[in-house]
C-alpha positions in Angstrom: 0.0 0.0 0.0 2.9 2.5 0.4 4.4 1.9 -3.2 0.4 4.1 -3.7 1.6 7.0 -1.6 4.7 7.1 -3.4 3.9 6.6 -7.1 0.7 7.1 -7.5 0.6 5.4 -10.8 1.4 1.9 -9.4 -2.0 1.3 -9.5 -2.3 2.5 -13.1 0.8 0.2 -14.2 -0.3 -3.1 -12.2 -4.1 -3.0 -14.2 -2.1 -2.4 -17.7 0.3 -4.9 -16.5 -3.4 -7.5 -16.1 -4.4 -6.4 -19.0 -1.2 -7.4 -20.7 -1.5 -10.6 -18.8 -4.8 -11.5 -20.0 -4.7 -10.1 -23.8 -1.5 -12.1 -24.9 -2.1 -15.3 -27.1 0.2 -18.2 -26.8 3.2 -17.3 -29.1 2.9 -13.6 -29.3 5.3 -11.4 -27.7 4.7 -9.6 -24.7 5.7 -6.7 -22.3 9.1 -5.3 -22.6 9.9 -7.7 -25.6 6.3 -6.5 -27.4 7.6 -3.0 -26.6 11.0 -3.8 -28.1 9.6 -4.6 -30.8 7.5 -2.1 -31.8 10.2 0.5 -31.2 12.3 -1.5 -34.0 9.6 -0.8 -36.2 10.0 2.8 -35.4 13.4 2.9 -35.5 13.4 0.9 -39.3 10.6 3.5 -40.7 12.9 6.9 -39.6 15.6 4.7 -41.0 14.2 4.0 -44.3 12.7 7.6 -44.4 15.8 9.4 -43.7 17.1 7.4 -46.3 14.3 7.9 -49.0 14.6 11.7 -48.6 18.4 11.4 -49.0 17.7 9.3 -52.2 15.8 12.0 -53.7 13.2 9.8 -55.6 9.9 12.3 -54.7 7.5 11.7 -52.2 4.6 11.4 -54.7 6.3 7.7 -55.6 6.7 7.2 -51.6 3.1 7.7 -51.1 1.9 5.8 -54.1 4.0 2.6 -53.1 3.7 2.8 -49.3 0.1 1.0 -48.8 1.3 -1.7 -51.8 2.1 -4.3 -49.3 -1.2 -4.2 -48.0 -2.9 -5.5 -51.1 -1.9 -8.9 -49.6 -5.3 -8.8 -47.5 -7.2 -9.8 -50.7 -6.1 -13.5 -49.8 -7.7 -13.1 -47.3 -11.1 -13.6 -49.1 -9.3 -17.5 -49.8 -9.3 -17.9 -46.4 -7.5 -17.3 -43.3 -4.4 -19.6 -43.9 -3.7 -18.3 -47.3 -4.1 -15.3 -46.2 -1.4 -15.1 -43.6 0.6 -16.9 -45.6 0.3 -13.6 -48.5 0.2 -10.9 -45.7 3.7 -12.4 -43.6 5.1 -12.9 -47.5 4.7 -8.9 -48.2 5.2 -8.0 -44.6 8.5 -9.5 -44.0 11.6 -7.8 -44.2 13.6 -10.8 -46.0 11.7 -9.8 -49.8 12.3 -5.9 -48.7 15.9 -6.0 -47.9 15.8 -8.7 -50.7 14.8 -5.5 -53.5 16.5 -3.0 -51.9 20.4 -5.3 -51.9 19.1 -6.0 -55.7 18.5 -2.3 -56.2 22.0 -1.4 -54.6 24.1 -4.0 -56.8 22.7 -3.7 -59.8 22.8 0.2 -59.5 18.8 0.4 -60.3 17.1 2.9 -58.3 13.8 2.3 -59.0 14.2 -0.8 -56.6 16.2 0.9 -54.6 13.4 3.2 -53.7 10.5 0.3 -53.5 13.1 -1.5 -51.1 12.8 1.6 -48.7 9.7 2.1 -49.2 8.6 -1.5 -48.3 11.0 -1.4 -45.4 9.4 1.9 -44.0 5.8 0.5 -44.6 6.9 -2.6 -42.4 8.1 -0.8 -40.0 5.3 1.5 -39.4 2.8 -2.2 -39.5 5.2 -3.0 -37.0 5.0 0.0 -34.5 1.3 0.2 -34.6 1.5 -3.7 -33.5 0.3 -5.3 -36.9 2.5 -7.8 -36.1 3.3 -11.3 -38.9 0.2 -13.2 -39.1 -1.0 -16.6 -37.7 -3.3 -18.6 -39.9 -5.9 -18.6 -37.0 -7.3 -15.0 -37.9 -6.1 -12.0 -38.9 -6.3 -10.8 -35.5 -3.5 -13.2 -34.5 -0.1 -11.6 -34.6 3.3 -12.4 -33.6 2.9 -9.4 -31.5 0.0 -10.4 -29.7 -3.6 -10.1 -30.5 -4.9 -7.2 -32.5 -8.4 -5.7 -31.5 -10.0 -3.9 -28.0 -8.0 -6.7 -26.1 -5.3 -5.3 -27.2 -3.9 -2.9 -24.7 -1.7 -0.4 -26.2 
């Protein structure tokens, strides 16, 4: 009772700590680690940002490309399995660092420029918690559950 007198928000912290507690699925990060994570996806969309605007290629292409990725909810209309399977295929970083090494290599900047711009778009999924799907729902993330459970 005297860690109320002192910091006042304990109380706060130990319900949003419950919440946590009771909101996380089996196999979905939580607490610090959840919070971790979403500040990598922070830190990856400044990053890839920063970088755009240093590349020069026009915001109008940034803003045309950056929801692409999200087309990949159409499989979902095939079903929840295929698509998690399209939406953690385009929401991965392993096919966005992928175009952005080709686009460095092979001196193309037109990939270049995608490759940021997928990289950014992940990273912003990322620190809103839209985490890589489970085929059990959309709703089931790698971050934990997406929805009013979740409690950030």
């Amino acid at each position: 009772m005297a860690e109320a007198v002192f910091f006042p928000a304990g109380r706060a912290v130990r319900t949003v700590q419950r919440r946590i507690a009771t909101a996380v699925a089996p196999g979905s990060a939580n607490g610090g680690v959840r919070l971790l994570l979403r500040a990598e996806g922070l830190a990856v969309v400044a990053a890839a940002v920063a970088a755009y605007a240093q590349f020069g290629a026009g915001w109008g292409w940034f803003a045309a490309l950056f929801l692409v990725p999200d087309l990949s909810f159409l499989a979902y209309l095939a079903g929840p399995r295929a698509g998690a399977a399209a939406y953690n295929t385009m929401h991965s970083y392993l096919g966005a660092v992928g175009l952005l090494a080709a686009g460095v290599l092979g001196a193309a900047p037109l990939l270049v420029a995608g490759g940021l711009v997928w990289c950014a778009h992940i990273g912003f999924d990322r620190l809103l918690g839209y985490g890589l799907k489970y085929s059990a729902g959309f709703g089931y993330t790698h971050l934990g559950p997406i929805g009013p459970q979740d409690p950030w």
